[in-house]
PQR file of N, CA, C, O and H, with PARSE charges and radii, in Angstrom:
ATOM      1  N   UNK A   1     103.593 102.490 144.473 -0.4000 1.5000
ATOM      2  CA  UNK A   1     103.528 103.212 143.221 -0.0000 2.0000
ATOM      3  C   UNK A   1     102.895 102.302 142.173  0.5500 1.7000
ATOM      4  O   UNK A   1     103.273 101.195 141.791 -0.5500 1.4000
ATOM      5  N   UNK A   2     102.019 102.910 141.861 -0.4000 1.5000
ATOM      6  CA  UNK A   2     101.231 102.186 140.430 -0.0000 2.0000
ATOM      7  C   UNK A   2     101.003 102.811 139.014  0.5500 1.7000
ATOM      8  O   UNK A   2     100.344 103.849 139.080 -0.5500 1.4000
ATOM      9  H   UNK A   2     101.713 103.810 142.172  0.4000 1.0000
ATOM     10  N   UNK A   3     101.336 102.487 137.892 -0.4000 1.5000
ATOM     11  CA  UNK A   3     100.825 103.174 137.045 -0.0000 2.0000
ATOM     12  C   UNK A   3      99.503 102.210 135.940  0.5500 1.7000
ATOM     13  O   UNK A   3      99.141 102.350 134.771 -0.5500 1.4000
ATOM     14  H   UNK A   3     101.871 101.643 137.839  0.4000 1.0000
ATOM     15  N   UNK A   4      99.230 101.539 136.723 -0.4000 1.5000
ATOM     16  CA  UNK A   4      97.735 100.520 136.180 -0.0000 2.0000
ATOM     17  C   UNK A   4      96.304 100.495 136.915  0.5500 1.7000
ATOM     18  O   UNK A   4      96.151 101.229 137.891 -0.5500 1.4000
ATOM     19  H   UNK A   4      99.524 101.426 137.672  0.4000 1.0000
ATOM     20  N   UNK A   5      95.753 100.063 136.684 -0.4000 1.5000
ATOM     21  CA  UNK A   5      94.638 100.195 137.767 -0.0000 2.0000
ATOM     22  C   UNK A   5      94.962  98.645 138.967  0.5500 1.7000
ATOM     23  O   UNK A   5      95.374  97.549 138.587 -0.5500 1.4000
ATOM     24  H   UNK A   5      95.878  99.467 135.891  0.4000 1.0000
ATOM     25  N   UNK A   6      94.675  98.971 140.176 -0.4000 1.5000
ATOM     26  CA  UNK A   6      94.815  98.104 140.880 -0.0000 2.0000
ATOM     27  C   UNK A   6      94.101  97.996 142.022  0.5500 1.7000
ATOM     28  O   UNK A   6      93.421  98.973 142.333 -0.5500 1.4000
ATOM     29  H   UNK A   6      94.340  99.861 140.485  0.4000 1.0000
ATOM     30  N   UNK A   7      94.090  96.991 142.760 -0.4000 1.5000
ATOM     31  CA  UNK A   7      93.233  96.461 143.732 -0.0000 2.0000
ATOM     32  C   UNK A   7      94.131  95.844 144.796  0.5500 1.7000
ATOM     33  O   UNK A   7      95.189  95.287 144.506 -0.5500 1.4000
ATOM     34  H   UNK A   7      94.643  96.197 142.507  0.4000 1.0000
ATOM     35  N   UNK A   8      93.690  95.959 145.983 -0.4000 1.5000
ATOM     36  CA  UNK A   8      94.684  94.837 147.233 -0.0000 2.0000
ATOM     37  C   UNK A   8      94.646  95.788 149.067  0.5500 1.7000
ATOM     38  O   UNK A   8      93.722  95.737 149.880 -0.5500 1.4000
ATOM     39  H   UNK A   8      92.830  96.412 146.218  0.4000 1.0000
ATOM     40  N   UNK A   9      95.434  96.243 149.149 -0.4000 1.5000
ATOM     41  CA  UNK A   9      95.458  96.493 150.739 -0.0000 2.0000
ATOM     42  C   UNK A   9      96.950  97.244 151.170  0.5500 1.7000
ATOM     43  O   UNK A   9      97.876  96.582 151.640 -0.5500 1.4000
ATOM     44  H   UNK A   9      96.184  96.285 148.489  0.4000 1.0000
ATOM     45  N   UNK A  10      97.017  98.398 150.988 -0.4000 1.5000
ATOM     46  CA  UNK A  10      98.217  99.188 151.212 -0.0000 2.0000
ATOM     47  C   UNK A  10      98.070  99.919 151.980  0.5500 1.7000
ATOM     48  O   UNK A  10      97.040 100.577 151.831 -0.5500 1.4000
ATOM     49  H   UNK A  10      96.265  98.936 150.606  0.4000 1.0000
ATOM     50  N   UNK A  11      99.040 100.310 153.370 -0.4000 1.5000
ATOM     51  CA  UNK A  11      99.328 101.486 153.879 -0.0000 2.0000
ATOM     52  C   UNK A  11      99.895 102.409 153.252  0.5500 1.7000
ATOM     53  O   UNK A  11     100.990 102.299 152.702 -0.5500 1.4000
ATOM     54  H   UNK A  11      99.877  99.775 153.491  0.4000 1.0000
ATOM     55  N   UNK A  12      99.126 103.511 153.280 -0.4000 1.5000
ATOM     56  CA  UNK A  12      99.675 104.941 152.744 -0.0000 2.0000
ATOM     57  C   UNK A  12      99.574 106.091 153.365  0.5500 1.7000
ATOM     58  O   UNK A  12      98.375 106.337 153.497 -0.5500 1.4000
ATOM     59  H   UNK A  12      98.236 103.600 153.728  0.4000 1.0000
ATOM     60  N   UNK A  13     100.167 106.845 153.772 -0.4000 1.5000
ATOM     61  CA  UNK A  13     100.072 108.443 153.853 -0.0000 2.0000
ATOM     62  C   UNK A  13     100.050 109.207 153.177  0.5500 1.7000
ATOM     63  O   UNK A  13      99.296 110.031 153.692 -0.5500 1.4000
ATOM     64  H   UNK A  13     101.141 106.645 153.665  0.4000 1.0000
ATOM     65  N   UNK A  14     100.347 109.544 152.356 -0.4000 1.5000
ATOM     66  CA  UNK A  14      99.626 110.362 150.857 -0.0000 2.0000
ATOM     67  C   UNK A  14      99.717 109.571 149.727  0.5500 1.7000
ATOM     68  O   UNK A  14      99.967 108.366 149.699 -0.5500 1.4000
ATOM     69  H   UNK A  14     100.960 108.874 151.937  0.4000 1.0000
ATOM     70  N   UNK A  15      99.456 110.471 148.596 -0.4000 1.5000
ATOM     71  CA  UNK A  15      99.664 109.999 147.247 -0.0000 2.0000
ATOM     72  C   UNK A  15     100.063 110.976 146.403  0.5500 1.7000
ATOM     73  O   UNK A  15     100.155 112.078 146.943 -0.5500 1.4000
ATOM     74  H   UNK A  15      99.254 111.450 148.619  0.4000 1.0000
ATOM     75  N   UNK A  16     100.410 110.917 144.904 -0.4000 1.5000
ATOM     76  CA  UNK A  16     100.436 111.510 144.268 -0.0000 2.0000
ATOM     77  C   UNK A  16     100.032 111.497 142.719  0.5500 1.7000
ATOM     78  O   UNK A  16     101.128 111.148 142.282 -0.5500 1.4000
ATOM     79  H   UNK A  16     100.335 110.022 144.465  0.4000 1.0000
ATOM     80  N   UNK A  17      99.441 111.597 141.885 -0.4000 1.5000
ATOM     81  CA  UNK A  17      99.001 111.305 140.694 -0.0000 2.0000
ATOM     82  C   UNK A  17     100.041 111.981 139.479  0.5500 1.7000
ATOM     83  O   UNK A  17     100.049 113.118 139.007 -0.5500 1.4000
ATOM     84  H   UNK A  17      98.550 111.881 142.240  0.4000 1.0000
ATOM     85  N   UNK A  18     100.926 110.757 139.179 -0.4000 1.5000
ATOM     86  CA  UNK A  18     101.919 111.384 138.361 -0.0000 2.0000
ATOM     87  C   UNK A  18     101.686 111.179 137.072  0.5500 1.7000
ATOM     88  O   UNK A  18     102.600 111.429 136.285 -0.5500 1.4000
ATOM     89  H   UNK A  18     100.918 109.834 139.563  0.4000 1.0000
ATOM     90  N   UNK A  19     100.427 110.686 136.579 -0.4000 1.5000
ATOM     91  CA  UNK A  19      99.625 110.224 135.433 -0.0000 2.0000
ATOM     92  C   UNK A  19      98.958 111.328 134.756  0.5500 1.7000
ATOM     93  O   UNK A  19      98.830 112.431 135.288 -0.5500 1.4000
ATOM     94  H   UNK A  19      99.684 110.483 137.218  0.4000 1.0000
ATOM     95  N   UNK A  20      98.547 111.058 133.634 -0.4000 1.5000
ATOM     96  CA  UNK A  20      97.944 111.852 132.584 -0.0000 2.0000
ATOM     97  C   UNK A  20      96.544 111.747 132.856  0.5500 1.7000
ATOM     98  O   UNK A  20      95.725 112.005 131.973 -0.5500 1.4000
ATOM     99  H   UNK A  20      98.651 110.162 133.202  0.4000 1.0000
ATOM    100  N   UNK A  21      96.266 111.460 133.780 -0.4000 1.5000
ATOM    101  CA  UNK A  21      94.768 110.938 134.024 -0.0000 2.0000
ATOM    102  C   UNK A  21      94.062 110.589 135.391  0.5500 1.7000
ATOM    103  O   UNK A  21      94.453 109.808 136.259 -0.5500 1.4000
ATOM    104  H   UNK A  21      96.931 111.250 134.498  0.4000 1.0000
ATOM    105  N   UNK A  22      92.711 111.510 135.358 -0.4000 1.5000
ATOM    106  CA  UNK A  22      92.397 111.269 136.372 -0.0000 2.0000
ATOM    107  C   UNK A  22      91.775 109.687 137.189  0.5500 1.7000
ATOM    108  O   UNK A  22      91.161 108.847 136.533 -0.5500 1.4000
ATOM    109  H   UNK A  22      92.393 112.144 134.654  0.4000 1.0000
ATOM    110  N   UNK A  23      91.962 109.581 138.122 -0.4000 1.5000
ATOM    111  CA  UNK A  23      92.137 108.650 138.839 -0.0000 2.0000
ATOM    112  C   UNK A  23      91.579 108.187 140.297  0.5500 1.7000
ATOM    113  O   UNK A  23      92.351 108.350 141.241 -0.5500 1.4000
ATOM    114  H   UNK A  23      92.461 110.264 138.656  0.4000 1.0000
ATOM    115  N   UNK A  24      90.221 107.589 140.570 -0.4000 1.5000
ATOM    116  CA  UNK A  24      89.584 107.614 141.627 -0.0000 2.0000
ATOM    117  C   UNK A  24      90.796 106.781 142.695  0.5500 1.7000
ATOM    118  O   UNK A  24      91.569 106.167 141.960 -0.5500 1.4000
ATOM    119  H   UNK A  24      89.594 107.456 139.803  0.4000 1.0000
ATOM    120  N   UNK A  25      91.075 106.641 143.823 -0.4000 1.5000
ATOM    121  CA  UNK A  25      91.729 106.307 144.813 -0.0000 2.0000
ATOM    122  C   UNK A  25      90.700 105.497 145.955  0.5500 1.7000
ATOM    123  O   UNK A  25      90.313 106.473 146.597 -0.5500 1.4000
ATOM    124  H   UNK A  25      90.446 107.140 144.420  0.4000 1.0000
ATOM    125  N   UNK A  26      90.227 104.652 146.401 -0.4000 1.5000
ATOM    126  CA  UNK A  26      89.504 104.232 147.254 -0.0000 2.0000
ATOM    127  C   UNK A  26      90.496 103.774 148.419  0.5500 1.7000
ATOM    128  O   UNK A  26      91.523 103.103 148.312 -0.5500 1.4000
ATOM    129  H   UNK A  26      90.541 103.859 145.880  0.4000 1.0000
ATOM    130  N   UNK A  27      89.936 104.295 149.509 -0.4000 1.5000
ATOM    131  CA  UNK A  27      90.856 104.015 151.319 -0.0000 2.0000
ATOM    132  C   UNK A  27      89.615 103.750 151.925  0.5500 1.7000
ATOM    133  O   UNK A  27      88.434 103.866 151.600 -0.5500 1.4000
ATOM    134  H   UNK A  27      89.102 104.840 149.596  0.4000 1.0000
ATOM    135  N   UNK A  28      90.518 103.187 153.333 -0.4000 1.5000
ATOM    136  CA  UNK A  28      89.704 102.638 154.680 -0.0000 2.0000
ATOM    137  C   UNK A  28      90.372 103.377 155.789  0.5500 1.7000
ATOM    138  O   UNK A  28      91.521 103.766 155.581 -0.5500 1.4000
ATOM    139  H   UNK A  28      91.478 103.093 153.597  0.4000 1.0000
ATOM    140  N   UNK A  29      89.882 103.592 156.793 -0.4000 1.5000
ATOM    141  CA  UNK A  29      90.685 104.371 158.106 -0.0000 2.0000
ATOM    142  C   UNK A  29      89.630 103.902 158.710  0.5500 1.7000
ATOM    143  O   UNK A  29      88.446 103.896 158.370 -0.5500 1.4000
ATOM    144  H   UNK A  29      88.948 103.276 156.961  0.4000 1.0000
ATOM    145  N   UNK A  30      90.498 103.265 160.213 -0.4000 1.5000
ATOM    146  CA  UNK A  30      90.378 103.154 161.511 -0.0000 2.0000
ATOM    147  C   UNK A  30      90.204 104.454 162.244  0.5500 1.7000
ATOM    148  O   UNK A  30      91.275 105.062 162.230 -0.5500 1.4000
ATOM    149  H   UNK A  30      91.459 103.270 160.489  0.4000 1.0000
ATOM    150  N   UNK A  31      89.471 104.965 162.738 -0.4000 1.5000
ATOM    151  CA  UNK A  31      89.597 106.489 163.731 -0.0000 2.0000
ATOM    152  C   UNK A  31      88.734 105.841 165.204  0.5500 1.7000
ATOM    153  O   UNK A  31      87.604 105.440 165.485 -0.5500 1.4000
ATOM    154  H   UNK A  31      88.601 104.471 162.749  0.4000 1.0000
ATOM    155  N   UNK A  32      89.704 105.984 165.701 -0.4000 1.5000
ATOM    156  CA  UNK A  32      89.469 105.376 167.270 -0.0000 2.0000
ATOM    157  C   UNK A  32      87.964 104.122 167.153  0.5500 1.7000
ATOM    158  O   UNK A  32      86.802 104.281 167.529 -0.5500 1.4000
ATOM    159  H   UNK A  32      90.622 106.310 165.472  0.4000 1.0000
ATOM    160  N   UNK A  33      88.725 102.751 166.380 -0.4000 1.5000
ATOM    161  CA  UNK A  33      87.727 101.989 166.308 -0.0000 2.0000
ATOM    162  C   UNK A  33      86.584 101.902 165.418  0.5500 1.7000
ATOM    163  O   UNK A  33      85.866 100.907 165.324 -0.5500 1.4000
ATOM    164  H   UNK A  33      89.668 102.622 166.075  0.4000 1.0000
ATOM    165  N   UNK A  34      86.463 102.830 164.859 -0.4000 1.5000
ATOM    166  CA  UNK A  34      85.313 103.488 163.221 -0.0000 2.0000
ATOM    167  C   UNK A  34      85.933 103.160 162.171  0.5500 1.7000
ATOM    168  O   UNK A  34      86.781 103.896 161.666 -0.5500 1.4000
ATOM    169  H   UNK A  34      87.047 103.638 164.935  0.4000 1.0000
ATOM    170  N   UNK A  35      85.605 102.020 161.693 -0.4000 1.5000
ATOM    171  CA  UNK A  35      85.962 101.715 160.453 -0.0000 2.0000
ATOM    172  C   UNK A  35      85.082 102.710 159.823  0.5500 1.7000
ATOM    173  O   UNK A  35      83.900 102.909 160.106 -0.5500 1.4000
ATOM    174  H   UNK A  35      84.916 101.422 162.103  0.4000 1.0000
ATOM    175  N   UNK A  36      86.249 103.699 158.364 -0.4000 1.5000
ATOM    176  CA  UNK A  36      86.002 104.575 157.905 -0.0000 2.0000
ATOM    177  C   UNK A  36      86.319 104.332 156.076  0.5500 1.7000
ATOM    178  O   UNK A  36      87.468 103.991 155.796 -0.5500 1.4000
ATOM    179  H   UNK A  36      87.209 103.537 158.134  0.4000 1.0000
ATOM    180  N   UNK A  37      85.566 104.466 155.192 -0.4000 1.5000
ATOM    181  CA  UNK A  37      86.122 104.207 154.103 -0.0000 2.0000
ATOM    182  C   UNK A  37      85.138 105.137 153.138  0.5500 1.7000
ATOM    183  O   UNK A  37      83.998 105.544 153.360 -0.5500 1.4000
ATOM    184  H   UNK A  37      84.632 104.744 155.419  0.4000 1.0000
ATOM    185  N   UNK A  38      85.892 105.298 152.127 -0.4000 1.5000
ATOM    186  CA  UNK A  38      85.395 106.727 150.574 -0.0000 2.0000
ATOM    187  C   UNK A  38      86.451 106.408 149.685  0.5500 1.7000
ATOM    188  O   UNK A  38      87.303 105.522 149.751 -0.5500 1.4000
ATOM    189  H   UNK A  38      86.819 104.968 151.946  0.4000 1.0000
ATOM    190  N   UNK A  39      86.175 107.570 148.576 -0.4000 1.5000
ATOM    191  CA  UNK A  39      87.270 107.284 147.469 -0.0000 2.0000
ATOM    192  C   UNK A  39      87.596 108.681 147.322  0.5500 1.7000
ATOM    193  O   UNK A  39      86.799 109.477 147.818 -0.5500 1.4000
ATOM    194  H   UNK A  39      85.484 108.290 148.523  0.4000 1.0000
ATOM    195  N   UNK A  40      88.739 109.185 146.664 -0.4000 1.5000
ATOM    196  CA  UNK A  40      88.725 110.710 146.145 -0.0000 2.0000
ATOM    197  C   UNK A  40      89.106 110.198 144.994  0.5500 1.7000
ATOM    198  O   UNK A  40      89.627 109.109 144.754 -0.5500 1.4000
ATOM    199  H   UNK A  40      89.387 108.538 146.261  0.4000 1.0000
ATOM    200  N   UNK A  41      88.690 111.402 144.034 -0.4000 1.5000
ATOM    201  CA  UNK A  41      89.148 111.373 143.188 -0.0000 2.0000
ATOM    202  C   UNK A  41      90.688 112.558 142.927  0.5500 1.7000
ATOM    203  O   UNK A  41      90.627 113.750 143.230 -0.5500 1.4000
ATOM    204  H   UNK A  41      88.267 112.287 144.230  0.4000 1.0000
ATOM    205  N   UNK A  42      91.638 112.065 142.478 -0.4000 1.5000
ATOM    206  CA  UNK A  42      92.804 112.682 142.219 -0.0000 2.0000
ATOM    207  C   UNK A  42      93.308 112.754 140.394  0.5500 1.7000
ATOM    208  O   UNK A  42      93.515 111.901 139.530 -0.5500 1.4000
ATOM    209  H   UNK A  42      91.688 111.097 142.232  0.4000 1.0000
ATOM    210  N   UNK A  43      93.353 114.550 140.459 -0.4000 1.5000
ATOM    211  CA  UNK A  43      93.274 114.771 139.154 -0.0000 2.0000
ATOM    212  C   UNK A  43      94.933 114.517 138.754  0.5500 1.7000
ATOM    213  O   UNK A  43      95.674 114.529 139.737 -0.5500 1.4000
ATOM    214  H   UNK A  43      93.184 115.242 141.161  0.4000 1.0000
ATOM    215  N   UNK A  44      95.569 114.298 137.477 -0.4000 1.5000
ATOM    216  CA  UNK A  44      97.080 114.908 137.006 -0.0000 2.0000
ATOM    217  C   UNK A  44      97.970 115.375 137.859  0.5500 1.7000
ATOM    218  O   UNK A  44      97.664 116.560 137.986 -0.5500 1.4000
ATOM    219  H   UNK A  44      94.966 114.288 136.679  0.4000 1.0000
ATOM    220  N   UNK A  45      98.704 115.199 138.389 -0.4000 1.5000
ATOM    221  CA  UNK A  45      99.583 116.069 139.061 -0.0000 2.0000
ATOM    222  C   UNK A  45      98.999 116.172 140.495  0.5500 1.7000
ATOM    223  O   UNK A  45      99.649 116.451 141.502 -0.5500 1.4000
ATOM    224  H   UNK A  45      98.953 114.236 138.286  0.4000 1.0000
ATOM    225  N   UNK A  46      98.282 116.026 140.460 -0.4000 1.5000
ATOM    226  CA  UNK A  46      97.806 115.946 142.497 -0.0000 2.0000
ATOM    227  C   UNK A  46      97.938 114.965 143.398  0.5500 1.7000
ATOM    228  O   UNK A  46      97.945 113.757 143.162 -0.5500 1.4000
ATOM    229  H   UNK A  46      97.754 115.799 139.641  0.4000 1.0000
ATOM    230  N   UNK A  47      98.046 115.517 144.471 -0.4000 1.5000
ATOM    231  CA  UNK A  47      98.252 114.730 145.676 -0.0000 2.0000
ATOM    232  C   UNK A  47      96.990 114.758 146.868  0.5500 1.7000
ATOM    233  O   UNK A  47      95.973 115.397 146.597 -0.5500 1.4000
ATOM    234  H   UNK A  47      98.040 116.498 144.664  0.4000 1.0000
ATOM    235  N   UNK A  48      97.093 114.070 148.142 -0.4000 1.5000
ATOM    236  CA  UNK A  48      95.999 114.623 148.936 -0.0000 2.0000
ATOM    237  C   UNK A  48      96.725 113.190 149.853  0.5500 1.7000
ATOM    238  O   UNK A  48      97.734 112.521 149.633 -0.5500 1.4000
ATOM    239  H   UNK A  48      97.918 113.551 148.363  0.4000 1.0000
ATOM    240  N   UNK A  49      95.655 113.129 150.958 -0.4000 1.5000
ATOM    241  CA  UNK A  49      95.475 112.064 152.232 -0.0000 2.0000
ATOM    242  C   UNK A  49      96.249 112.763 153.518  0.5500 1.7000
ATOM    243  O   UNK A  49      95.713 113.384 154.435 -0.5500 1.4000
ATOM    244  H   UNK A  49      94.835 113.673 151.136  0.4000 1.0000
ATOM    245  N   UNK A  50      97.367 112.546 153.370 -0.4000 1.5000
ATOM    246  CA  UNK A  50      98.092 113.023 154.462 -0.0000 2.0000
ATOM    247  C   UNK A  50      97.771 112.877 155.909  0.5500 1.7000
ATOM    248  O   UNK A  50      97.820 113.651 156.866 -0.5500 1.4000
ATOM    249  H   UNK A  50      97.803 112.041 152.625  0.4000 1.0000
ATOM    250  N   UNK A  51      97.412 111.572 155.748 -0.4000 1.5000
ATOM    251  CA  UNK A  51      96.753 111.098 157.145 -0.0000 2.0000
ATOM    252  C   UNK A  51      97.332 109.459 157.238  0.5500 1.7000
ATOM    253  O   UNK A  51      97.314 109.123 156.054 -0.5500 1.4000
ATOM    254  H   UNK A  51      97.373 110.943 154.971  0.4000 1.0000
ATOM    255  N   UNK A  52      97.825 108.295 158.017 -0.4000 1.5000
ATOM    256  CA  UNK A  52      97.786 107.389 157.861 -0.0000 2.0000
ATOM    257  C   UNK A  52      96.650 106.181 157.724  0.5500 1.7000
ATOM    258  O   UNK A  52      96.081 105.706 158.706 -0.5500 1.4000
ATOM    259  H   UNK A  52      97.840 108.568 158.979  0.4000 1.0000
ATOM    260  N   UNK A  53      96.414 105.767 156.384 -0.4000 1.5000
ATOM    261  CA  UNK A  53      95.167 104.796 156.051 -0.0000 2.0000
ATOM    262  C   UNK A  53      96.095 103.969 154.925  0.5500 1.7000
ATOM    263  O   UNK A  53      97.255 103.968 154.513 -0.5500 1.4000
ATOM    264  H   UNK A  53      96.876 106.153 155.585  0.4000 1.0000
ATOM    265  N   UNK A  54      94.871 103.289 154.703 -0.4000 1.5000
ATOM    266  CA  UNK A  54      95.144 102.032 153.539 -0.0000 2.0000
ATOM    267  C   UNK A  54      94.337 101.985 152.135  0.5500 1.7000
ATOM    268  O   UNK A  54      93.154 101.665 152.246 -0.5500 1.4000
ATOM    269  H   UNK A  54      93.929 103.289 155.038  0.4000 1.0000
ATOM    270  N   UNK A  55      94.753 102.226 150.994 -0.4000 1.5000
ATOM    271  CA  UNK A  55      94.541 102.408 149.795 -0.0000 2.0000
ATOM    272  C   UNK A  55      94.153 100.949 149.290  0.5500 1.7000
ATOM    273  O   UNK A  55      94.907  99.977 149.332 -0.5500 1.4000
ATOM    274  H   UNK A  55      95.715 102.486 150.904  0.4000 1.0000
ATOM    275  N   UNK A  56      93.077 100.960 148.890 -0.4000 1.5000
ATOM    276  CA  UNK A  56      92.470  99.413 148.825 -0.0000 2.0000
ATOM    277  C   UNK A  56      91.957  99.204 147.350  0.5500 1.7000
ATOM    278  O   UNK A  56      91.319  98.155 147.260 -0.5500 1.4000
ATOM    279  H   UNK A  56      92.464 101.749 148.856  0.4000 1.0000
ATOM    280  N   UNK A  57      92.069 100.016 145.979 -0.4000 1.5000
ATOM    281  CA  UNK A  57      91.918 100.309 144.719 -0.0000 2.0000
ATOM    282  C   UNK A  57      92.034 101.676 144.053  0.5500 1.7000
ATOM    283  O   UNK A  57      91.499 102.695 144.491 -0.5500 1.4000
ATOM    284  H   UNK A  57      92.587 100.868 146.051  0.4000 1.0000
ATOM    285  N   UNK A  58      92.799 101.600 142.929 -0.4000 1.5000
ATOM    286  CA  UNK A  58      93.213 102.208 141.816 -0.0000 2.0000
ATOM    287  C   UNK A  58      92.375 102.240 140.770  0.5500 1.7000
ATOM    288  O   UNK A  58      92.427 101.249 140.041 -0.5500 1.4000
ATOM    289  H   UNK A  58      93.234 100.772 142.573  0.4000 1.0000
ATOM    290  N   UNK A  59      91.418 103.309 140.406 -0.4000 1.5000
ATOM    291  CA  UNK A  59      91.008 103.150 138.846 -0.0000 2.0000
ATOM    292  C   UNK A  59      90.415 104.098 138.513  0.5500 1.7000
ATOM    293  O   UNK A  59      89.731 104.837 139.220 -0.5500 1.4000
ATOM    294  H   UNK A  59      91.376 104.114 140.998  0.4000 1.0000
ATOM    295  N   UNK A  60      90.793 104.218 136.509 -0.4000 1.5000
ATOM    296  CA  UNK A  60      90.585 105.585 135.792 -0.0000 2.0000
ATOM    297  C   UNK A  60      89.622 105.989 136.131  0.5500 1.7000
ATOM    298  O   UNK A  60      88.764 105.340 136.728 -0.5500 1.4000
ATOM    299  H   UNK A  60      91.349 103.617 135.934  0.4000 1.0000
ATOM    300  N   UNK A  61      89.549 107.318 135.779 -0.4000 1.5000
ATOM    301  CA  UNK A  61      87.902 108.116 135.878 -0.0000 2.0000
ATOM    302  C   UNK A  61      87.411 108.421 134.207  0.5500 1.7000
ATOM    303  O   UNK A  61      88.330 108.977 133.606 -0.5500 1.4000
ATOM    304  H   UNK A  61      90.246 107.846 135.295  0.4000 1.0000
ATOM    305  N   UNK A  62      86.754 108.293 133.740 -0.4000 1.5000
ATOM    306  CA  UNK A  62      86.611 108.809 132.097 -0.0000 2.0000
ATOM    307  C   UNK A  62      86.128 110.258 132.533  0.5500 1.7000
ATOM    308  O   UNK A  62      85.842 110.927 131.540 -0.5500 1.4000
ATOM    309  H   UNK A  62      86.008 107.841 134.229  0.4000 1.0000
ATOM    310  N   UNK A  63      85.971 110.870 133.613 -0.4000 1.5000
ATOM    311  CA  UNK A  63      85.254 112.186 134.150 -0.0000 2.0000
ATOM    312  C   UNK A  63      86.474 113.155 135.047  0.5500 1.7000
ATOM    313  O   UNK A  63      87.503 112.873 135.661 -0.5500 1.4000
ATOM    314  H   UNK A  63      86.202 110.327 134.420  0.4000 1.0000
ATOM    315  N   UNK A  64      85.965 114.021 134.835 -0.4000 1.5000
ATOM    316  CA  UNK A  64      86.648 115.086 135.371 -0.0000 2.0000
ATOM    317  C   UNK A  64      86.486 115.046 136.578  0.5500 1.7000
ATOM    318  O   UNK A  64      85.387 114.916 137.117 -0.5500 1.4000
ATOM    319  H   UNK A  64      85.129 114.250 134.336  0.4000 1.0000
ATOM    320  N   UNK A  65      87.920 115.187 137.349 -0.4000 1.5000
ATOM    321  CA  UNK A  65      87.674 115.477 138.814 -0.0000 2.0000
ATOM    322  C   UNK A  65      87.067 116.510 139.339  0.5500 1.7000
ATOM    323  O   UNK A  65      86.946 116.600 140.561 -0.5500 1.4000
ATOM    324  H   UNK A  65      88.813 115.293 136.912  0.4000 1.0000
TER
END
C-alpha cells in the first residue's frame, strides 16, 4: 500500500486506487519464460491486474485515464 509515488519490486495480484488521483502503475510478468512488462493507468477508486506479477513504480498522471 502506497499513498506517494514510488519505485522498487513488489509482488502483487491486484490493486486498488484509493486516491484522489489518477495514477500510472508500471508491472513485469513472467508468462512461461517472456519477460512481460507495461503500465496501466488506474483512475480514483479503481482496481485491475488480477493476475500474479510485480509492481515496479507508482506515479501521478496530470491526465486523465
Amino acid at each position: 500500500m502506497t499513498t506517494s509515488e514510488w519505485s522498487g519490486n513488489v509482488p502483487a495480484f491486484n490493486f486498488y486506487n484509493r486516491t484522489s488521483r489518477n495514477a500510472e502503475i508500471t508491472w513485469s510478468y513472467n508468462y512461461l519464460g517472456t519477460q512481460l512488462s507495461g503500465a496501466i493507468c488506474a483512475r480514483p477508486g479503481g482496481g485491475d491486474l488480477y493476475v500474479p506479477m510485480f509492481v515496479t513504480k507508482v506515479s501521478w498522471q496530470p491526465r486523465t485515464c
